[in-house]
Backbone as ProteinMPNN parsed JSONL, in Angstrom:
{"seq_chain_A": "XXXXXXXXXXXXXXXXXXXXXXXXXXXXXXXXXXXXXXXXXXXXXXXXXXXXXXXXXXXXXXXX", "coords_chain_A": {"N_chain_A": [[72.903, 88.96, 78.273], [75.973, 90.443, 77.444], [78.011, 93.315, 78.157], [80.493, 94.944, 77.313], [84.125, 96.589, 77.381], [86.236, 98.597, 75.639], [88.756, 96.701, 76.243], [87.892, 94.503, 76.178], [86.75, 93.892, 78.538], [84.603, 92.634, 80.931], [82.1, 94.851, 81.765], [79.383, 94.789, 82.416], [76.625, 92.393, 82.965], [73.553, 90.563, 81.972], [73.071, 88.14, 83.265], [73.424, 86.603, 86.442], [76.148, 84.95, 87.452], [76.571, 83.789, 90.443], [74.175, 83.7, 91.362], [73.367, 82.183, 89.517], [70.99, 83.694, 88.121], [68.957, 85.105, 85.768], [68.995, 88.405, 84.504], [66.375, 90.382, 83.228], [67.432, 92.977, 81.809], [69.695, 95.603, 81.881], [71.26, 98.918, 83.443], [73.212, 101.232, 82.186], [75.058, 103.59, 82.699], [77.254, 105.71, 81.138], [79.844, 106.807, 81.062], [82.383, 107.648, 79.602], [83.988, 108.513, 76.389], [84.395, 105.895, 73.711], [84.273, 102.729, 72.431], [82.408, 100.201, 73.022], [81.657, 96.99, 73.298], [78.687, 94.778, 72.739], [77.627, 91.232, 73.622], [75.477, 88.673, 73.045], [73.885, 85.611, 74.7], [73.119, 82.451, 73.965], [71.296, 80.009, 76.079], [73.305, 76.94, 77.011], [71.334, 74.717, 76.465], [69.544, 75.383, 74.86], [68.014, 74.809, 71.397], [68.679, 75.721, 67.989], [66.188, 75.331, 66.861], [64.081, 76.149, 68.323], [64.67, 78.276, 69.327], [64.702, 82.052, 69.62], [66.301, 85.496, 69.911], [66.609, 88.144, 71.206], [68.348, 91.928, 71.329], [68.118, 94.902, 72.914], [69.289, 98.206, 72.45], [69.145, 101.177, 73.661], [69.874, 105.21, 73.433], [69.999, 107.173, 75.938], [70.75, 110.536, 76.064], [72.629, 112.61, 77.559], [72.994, 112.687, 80.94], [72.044, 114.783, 83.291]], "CA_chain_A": [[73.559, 89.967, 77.48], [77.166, 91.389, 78.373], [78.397, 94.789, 77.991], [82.388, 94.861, 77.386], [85.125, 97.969, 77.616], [87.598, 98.703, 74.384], [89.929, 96.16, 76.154], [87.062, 93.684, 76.235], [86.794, 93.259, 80.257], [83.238, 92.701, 81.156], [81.537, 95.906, 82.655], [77.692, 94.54, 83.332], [75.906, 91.536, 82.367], [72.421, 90.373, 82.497], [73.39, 86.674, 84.21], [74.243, 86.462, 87.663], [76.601, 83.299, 87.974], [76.731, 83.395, 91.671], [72.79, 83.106, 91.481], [72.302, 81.422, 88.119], [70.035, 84.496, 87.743], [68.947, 85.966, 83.986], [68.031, 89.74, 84.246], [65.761, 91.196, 81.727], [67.789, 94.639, 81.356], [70.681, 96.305, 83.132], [70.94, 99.858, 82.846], [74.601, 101.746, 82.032], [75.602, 105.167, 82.542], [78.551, 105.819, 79.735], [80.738, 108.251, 81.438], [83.688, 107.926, 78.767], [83.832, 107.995, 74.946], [84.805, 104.911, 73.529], [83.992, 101.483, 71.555], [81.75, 99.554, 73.675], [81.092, 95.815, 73.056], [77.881, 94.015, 73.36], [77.47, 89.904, 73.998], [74.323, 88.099, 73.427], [74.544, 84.176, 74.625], [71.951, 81.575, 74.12], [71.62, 79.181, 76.89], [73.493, 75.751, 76.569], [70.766, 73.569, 76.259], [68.643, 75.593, 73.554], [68.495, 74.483, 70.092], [68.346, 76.717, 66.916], [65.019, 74.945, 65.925], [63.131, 76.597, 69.939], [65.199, 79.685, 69.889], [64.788, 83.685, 69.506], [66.889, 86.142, 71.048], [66.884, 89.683, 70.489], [68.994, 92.613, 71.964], [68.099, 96.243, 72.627], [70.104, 99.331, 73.223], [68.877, 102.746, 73.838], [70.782, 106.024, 74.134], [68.801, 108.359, 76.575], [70.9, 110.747, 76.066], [73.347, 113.134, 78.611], [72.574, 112.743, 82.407], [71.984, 116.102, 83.962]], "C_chain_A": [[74.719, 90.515, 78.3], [77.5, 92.357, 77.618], [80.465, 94.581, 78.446], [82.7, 96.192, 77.283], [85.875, 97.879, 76.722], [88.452, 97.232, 75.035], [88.928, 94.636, 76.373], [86.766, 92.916, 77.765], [85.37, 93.613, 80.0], [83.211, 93.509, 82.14], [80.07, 95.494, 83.334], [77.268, 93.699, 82.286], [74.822, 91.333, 83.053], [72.43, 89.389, 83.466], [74.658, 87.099, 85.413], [74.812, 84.884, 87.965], [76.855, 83.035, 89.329], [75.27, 82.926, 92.017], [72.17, 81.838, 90.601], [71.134, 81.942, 87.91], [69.871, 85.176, 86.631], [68.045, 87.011, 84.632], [67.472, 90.116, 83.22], [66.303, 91.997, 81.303], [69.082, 94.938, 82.227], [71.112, 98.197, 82.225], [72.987, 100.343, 82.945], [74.442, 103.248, 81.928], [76.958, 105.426, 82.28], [78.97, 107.294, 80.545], [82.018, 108.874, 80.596], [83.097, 107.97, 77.407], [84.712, 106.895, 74.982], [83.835, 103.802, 72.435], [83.454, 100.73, 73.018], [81.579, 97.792, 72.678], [80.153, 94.952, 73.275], [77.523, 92.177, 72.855], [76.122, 89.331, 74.129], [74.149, 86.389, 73.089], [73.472, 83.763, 74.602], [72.252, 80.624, 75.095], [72.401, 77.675, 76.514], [72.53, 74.503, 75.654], [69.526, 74.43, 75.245], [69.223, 75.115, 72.052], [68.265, 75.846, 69.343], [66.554, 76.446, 66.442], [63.69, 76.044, 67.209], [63.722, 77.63, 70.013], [64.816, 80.89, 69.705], [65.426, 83.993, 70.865], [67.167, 88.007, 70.257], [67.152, 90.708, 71.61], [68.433, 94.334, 71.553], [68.945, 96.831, 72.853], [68.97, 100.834, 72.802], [69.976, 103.883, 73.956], [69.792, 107.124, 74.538], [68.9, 109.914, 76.421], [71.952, 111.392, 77.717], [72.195, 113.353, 79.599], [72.815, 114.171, 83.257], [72.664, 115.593, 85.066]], "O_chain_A": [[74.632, 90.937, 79.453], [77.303, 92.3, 76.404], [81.205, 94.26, 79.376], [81.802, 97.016, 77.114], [86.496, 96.821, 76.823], [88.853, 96.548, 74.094], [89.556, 93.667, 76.799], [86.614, 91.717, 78.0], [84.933, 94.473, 79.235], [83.86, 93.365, 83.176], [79.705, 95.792, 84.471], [77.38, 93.94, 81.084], [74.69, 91.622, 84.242], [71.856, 89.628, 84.528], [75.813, 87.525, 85.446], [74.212, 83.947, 88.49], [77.419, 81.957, 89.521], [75.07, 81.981, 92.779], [71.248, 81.031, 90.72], [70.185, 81.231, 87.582], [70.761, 86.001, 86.424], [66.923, 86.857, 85.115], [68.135, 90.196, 82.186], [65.952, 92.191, 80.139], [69.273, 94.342, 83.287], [71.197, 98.528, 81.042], [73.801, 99.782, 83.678], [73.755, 103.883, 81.128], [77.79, 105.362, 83.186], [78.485, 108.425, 80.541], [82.54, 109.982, 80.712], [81.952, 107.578, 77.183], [85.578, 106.728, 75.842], [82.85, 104.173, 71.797], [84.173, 100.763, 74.017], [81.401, 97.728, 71.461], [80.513, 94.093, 74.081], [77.174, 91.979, 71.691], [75.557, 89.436, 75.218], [74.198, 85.854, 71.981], [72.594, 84.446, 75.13], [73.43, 80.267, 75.133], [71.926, 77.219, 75.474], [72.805, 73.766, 74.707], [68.53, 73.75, 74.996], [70.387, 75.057, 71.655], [67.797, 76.855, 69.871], [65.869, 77.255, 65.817], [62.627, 76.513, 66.802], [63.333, 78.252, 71.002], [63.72, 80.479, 69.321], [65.396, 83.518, 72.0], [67.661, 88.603, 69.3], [66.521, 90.639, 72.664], [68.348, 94.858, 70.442], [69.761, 96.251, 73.571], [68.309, 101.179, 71.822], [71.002, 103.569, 74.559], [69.032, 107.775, 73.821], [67.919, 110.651, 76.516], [71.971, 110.735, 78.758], [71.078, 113.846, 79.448], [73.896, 114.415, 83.793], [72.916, 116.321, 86.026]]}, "name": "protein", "num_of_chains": 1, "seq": "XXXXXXXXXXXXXXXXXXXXXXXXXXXXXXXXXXXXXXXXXXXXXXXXXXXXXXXXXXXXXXXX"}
């Protein structure tokens, strides 16, 4: 899953391509208003027939 910025630059994704590591979660603390964009990729080599993929978001609300 990636997390984009109004101008669509990637801010935090789950895949580390220097590891070839998939995180379960990454957490964001929204300091601006704005349009956020979120990205959810299926791996290359999955089909549609073996797949699910499902995306959460939360808002926790304001950070004391």
């Amino acid at each position: 899953m990636n997390l984009y910025d109004t101008k669509h630059n990637l801010i935090l994704s789950t895949y580390n391509e220097e590891t070839n590591h998939d995180f379960p979660y990454f957490d964001f603390n929204c300091e601006i208003n704005g349009i956020f964009y979120v990205e959810i990729k299926l791996k290359d080599n999955c089909t549609i027939e073996k797949t699910c993929a499902s995306g959460c978001l939360n808002y926790l609300g304001k950070i004391q």
